[in-house]
C-alpha angles and dihedrals in degrees: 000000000000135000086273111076093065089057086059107116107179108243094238101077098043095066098041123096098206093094107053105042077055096056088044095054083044087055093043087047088051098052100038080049084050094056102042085058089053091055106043088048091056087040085060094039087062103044079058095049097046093044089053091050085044092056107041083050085055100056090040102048101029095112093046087127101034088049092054091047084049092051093066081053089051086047101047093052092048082052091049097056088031085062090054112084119214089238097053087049094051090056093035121114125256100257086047088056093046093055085054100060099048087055091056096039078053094048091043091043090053092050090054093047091050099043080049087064101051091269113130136174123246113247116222104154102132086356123147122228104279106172091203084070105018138052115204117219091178157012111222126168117292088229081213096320109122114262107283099029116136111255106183124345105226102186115031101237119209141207125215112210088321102316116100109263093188129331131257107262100218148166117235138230101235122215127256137047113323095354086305111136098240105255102212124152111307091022103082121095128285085010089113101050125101106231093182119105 
């Protein structure tokens, strides 16, 4: 026995066909198995990753309503020492001014707990009008400040992680001199009205 007998391959299955339409479904079937696996590995990648986004949404934004409910508290307390001049608390009595500070340690200890809990004011000192945080319930005169400029918050807005809670209520600088809408060509009125019929 030599080297070539195990080279001897039988006539028969060289020329036929059978085999290797066979190997190549074997190799169709590996890859579309293949496949399959890829994608049903992503597909639970995903479902991980989405579940995880689910849930750190959930324990952020999970006192989205009570927080709301807690922000008209917040509010009614800020109105109640607003109501309350400087003047009328230095000549108050001491039981007057008692009461007054435990209004404001309660609002400030309201602020704390909520800002505890991801809850945070807008701040609009010096701000300039951004619709995605405030909601503006008039334009005033700028009084000198540059068109869109915040002129007086009248209702405080929040954020909760960095989703909008509720927006600031303001009033708004108008364009223009002195608050006066400017009046060029195609700004007065009627200009822009088609008379044609």
């Amino acid at each position: 026995m030599n080297g070539d007998e195990q080279d001897y391959v039988p006539e028969e299955s060289v020329g036929n066909g059978e085999g290797s339409q066979e190997v190549e479904a074997l190799k169709a079937e590996a890859a579309d198995l293949k496949d399959r696996l890829l994608r049903a590995l992503a597909e639970v990648e995903n479902v991980r990753r989405r579940s995880e986004r689910e849930r750190l949404d959930a324990s952020q934004y999970a006192v989205t309503k009570f927080a709301r409910d807690m922000l008209s508290v917040a509010d009614n307390l800020k109105r109640a020492l607003d109501a309350y001049p400087p003047e009328a608390r230095a000549n108050a009595s001491p039981q007057v001014k008692a009461v007054i500070e435990g209004v404001e340690a309660t609002e400030r200890h309201l602020q704390s707990t909520l800002e505890r809990h991801g809850i945070k004011l807008i701040d609009t000192a010096g701000a300039k009008f951004d619709p995605n945080l405030h909601q503006a319930i008039a334009e005033v005169p700028g009084n000198g400040k540059p068109p869109g400029s915040i002129m007086n918050v009248v209702q405080t807005g929040y954020l909760i992680a960095d989703r909008l809670l509720r927006p600031a209520m303001v009033t708004v600088a108008r364009a223009g001199s002195d608050g006066v809408a400017s009046q060029g060509p195609g700004n007065t009125p009627g200009s822009t009205v088609d008379t044609k019929i």
